[in-house]
Legacy VTK file of the C-alpha trace (Angstrom):
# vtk DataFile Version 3.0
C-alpha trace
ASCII
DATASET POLYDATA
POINTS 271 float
59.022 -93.782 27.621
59.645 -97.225 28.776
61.284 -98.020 32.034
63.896 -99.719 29.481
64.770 -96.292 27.449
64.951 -94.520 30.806
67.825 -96.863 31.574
69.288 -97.020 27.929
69.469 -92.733 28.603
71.324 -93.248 31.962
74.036 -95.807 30.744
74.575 -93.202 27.712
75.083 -89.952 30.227
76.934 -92.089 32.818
79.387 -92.767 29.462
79.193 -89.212 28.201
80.311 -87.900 31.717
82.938 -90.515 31.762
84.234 -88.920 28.373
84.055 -85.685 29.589
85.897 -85.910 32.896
88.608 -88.044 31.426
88.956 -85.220 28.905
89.212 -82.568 31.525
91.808 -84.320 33.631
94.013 -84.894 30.631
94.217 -81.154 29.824
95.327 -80.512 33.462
97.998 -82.526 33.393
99.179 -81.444 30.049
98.655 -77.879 31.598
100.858 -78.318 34.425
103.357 -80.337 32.392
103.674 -77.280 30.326
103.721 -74.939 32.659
106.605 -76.957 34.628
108.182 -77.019 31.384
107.786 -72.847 31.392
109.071 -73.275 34.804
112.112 -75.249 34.255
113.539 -73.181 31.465
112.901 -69.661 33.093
114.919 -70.679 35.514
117.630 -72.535 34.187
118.072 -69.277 31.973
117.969 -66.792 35.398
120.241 -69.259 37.033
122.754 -69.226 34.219
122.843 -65.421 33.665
121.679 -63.760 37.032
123.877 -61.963 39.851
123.552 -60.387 43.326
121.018 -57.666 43.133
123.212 -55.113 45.170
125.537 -54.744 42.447
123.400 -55.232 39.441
121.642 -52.431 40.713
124.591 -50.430 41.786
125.537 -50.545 37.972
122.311 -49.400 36.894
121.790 -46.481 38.923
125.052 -45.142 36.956
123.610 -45.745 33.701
120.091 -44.128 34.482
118.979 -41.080 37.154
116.034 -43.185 38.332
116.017 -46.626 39.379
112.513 -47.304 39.820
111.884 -50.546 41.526
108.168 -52.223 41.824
107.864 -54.405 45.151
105.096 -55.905 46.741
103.804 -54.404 50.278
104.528 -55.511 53.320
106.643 -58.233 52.785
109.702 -58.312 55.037
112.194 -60.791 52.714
111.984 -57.846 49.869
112.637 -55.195 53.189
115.691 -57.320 54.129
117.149 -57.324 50.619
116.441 -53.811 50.359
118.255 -53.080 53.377
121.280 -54.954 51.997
121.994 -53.825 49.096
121.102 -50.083 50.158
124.801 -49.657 50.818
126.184 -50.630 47.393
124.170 -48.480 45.012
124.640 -45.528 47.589
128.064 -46.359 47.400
128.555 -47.124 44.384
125.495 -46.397 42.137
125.884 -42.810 43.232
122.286 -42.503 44.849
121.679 -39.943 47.156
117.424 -39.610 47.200
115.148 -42.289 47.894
110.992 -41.464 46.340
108.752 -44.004 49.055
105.174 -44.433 47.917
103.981 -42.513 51.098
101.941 -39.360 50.816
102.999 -36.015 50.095
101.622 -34.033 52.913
104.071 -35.959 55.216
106.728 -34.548 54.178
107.170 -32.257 57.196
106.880 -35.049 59.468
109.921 -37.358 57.212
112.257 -33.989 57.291
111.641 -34.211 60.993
112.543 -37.764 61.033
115.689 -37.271 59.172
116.636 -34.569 61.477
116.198 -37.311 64.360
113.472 -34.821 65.838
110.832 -37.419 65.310
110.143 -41.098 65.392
109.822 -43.341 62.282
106.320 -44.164 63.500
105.256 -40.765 63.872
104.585 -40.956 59.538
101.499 -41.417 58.714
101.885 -44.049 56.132
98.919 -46.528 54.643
98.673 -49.719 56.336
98.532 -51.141 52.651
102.347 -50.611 52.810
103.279 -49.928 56.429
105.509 -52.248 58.240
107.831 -52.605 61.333
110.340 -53.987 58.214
109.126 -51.202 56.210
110.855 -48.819 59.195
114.010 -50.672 59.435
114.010 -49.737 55.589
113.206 -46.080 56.218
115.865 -45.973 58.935
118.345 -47.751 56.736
117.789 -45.143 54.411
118.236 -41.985 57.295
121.801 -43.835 57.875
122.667 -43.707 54.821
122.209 -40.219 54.709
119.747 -40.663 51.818
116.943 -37.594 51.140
113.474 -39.303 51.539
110.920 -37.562 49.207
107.329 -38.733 49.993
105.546 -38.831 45.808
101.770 -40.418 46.619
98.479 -38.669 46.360
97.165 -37.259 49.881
93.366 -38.724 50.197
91.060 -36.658 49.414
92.690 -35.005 46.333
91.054 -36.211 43.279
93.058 -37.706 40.382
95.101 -40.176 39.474
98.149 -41.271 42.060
100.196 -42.012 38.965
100.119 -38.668 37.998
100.970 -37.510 41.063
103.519 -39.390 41.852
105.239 -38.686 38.473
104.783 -34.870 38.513
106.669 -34.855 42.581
109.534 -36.881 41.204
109.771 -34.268 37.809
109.561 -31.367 40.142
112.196 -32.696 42.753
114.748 -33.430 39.665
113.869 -29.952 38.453
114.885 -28.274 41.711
117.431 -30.944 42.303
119.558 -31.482 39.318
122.481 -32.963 40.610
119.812 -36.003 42.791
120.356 -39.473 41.725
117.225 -41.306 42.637
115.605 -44.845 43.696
111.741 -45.513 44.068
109.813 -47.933 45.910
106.487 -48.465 44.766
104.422 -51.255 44.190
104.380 -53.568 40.964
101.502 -51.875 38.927
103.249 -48.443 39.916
106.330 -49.713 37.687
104.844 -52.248 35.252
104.952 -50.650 31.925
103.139 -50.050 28.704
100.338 -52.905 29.933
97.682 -53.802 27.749
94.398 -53.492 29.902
91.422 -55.684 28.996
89.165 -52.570 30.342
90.296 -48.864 30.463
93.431 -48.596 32.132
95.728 -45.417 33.148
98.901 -45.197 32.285
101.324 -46.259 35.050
104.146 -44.159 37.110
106.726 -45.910 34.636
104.653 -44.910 31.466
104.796 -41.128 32.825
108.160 -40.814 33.508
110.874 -40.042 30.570
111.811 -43.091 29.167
115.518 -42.232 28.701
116.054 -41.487 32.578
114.766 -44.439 34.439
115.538 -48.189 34.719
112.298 -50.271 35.834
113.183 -53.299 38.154
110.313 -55.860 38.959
110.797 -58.211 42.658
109.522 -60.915 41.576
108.393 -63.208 44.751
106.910 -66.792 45.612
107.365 -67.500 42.168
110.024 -69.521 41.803
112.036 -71.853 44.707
115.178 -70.335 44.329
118.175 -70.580 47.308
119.620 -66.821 46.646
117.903 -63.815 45.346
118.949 -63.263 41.409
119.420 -60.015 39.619
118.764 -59.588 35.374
117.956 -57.942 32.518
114.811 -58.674 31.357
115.503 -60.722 27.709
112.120 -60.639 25.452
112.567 -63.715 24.273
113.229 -65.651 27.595
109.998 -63.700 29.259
107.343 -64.255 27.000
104.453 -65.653 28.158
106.381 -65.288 32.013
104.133 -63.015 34.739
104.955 -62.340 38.127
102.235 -62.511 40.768
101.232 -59.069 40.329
100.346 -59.893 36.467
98.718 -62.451 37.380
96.515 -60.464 39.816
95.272 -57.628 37.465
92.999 -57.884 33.919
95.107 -57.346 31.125
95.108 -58.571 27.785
96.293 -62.642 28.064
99.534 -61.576 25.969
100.416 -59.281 28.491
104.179 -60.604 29.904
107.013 -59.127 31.706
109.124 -59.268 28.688
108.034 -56.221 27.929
106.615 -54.760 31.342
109.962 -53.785 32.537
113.406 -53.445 32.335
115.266 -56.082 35.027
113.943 -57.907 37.374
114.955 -58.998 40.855
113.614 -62.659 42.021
113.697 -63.302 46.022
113.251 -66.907 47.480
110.249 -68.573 47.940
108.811 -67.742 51.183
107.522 -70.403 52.930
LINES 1 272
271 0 1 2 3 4 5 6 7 8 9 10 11 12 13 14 15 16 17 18 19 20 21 22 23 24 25 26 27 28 29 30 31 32 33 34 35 36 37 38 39 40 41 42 43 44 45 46 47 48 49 50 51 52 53 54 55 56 57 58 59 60 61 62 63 64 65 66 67 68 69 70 71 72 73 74 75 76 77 78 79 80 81 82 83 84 85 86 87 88 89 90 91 92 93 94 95 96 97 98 99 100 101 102 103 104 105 106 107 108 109 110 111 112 113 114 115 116 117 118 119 120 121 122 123 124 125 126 127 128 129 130 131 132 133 134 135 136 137 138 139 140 141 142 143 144 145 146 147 148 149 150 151 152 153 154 155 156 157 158 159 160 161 162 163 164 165 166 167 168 169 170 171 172 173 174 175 176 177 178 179 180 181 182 183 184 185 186 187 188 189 190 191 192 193 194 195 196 197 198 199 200 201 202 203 204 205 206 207 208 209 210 211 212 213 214 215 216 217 218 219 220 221 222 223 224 225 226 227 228 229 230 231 232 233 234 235 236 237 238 239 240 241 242 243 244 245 246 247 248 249 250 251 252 253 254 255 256 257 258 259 260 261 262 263 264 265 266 267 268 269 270
């Protein structure tokens, strides 16, 4: 090959590569413009049609005997707006038990605590999910006057935590008939019926009876928002819409909260 071809070849890949990185930044902008498109009509719509998440959920702890609401750990703005709007659905949702995603075998130790016999601190809880917020919120809860039912999976036991989880809050109810209930759990404790690229289990939301619960997504530091927003969760407006905790896990690229869950909750961007 002549020292002429060699440079004929260059020119020709130095054009090629040209093409080919042109091409790629055009379908990133056209990828952000549509997803700022996305972006821009999501919210418009939870703007227009969203209210204050104290009595939004207030209302639907009266329709349903489980509110189950999927947070994400450790994150003191959702704490804070748990702790204010604790009153109102005690007050007037009716609630009087609260399920925490702590396990089982602590129970002792939380009757203690609501006795005032021991500190908040003294539960053992998983430093996935503990918190000096997530105290306040326990606390809240003991002024309230609120039952606290630890639901999660000791370690050591073998099995799903799902399952666990929803066989304690079954059993409480069963014993308990006149309880009104709330859960905290995280998201993928409370997103529903999800389409898993792999095997999946089902989550606490797919094991619980349908007709009794309400599932309530926080969505955060997805959208710059000035107040937190409270709404149903319309099909049509959610498709194609994930929250972080969507985004996060391998499901099947269809996979959207319009159908994941029931309301959803969305909290200020945290900076």
């Amino acid at each position: 090959m002549t020292f002429r071809c060699v440079q004929q070849n260059i020119g020709a890949m130095k054009r090629l590569l040209r093409v080919c990185t042109a091409l790629f930044l055009l379908l990133c902008v056209l990828s952000v413009s549509g997803a700022a498109q996305d972006r821009e009509e999501y919210l418009s719509y939870a703007e227009r049609i969203g209210v204050d998440p104290a009595g939004y959920l207030a209302e639907k702890a009266l329709q349903k005997r489980l509110v189950l609401i999927g947070s994400r750990h450790r994150n003191p703005t959702i704490h804070h707006l748990m702790i204010r709007f604790l009153p109102d659905i005690v007050a007037k949702g009716g609630i009087n038990t609260v399920f925490v995603e702590i396990p089982s075998d602590q129970q002792e130790t939380i009757d203690h605590f609501l006795k005032g016999s021991a500190p908040v601190d003294e539960i053992s809880i998983s430093e996935v999910i503990a918190s000096s917020t997530y105290h306040e919120v326990l606390l809240k809860v003991r002024e309230l006057g609120l039952a606290i039912i630890a639901i999660d999976k000791p370690q050591g036991i073998p099995g799903s935590r799902d399952a666990w989880m929803a066989r304690h809050i079954e059993d409480y109810f069963q014993t308990h008939p006149a309880s009104r209930a709330m859960a905290v759990a995280g998201a993928m404790h409370v997103l529903k019926g999800i389409q898993w690229t792999c095997l999946g289990e089902p989550s606490l939301a797919d094991l619980l009876d349908k007709d009794d619960i309400f599932t309530v997504i926080i969505m955060h530091d997805a959208i710059d928002v000035s107040h937190p927003m409270a709404l149903d969760i319309n099909p049509a407006a959610f498709k194609d819409v994930k929250d972080p905790s969507l985004k996060a896990i391998k499901t099947h690229s269809q996979v959207s909260l319009a159908t994941a869950a029931d309301g959803i909750i969305i909290v200020p961007l945290i900076r």
